[in-house]
MIDOSE-1310 file (N, C-alpha, C; in nm, 2 decimals, decimal comma, always signed):
residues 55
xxxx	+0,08/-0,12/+0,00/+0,00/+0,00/+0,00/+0,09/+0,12/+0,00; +0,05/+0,21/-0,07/+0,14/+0,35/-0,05/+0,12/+0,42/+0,03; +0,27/+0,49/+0,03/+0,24/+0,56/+0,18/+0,16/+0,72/+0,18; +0,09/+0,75/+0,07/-0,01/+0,88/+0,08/-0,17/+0,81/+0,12
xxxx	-0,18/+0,68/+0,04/-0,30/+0,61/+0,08/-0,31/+0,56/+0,23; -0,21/+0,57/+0,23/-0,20/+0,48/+0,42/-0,24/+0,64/+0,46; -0,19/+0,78/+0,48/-0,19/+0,85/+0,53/-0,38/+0,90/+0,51; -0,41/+0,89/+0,37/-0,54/+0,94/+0,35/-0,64/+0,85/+0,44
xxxx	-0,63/+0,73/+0,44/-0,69/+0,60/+0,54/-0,73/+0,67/+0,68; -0,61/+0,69/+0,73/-0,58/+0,73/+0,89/-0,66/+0,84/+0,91; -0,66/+0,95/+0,83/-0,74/+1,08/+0,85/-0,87/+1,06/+0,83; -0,89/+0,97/+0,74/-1,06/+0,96/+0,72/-1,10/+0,87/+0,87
xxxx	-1,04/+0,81/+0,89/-1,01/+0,72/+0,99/-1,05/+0,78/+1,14; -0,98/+0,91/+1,16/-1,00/+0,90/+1,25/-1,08/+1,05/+1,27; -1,12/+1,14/+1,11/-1,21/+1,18/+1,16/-1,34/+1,14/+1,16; -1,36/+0,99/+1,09/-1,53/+0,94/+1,13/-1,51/+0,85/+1,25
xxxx	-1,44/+0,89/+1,33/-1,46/+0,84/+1,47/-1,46/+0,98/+1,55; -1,38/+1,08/+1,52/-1,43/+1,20/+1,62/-1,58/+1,22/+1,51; -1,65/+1,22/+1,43/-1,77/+1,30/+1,36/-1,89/+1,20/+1,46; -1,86/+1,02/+1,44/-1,95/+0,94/+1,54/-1,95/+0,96/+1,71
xxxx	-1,84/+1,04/+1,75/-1,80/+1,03/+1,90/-1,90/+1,19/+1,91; -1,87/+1,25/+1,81/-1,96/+1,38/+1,81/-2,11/+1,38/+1,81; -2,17/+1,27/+1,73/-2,32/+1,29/+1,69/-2,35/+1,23/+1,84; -2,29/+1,12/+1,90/-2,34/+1,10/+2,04/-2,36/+1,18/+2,17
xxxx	-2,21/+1,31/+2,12/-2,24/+1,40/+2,28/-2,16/+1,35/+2,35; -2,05/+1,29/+2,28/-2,00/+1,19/+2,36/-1,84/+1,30/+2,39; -1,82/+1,39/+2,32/-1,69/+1,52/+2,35/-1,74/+1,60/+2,36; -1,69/+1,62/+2,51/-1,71/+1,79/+2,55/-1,64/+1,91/+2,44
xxxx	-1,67/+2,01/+2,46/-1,59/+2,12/+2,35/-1,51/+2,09/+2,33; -1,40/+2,08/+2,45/-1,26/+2,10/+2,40/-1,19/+1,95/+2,38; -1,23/+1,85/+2,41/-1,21/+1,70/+2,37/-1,22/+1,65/+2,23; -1,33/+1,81/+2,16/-1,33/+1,81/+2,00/-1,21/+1,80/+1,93
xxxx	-1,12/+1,84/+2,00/-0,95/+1,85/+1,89/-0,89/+1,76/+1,95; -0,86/+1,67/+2,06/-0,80/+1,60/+2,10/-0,75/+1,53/+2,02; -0,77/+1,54/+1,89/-0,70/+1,42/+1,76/-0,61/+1,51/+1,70; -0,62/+1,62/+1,70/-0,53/+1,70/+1,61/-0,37/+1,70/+1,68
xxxx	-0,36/+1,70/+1,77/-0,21/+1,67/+1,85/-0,13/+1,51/+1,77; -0,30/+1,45/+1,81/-0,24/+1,25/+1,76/-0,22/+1,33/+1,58; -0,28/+1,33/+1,56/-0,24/+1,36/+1,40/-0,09/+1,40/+1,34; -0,10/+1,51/+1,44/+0,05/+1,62/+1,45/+0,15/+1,52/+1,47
xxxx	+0,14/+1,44/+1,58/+0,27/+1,32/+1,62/+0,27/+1,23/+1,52; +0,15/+1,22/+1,47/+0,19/+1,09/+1,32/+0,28/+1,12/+1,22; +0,24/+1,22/+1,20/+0,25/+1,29/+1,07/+0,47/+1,34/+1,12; +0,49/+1,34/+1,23/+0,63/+1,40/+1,31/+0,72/+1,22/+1,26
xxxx	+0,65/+1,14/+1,34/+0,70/+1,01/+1,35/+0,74/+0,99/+1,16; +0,60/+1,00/+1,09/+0,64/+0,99/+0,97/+0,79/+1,00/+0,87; +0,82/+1,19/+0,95/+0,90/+1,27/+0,93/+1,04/+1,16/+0,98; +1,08/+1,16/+1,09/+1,17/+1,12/+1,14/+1,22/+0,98/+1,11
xxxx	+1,09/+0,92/+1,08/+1,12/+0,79/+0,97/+1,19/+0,78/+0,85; +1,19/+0,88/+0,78/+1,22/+0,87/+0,64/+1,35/+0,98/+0,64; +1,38/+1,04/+0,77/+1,51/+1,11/+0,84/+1,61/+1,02/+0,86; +1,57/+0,92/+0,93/+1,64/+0,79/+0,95/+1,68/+0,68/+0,91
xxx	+1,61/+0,71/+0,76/+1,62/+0,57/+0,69/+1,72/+0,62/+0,59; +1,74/+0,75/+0,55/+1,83/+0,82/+0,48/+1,98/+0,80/+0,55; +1,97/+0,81/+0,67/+2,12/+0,82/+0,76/+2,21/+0,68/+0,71
């Protein structure tokens, strides 16, 4: 699988889990972005992967 499709996967991924965790009421306001941090560190880990595989 390539790695833009793995990336596209994960974001749909996991925003139809915050959009279902939303229609329930189930995040308070601010627990609404709690994924944007995880995203941020995937997207870092990604980085540092392909940092490291060059070395």
């Amino acid at each position: 699988m390539k790695k833009k499709v793995f990336d596209i996967i994960v974001i749909v991924v996991i925003a139809l889990f915050l959009l279902t965790l939303s229609g329930f009421d189930l995040l308070e306001k601010s627990a609404k972005f709690m994924f944007i941090p995880i995203l941020a560190f995937y997207f870092i880990g990604q980085w540092t992967e392909r940092k490291s595989k060059k070395e």
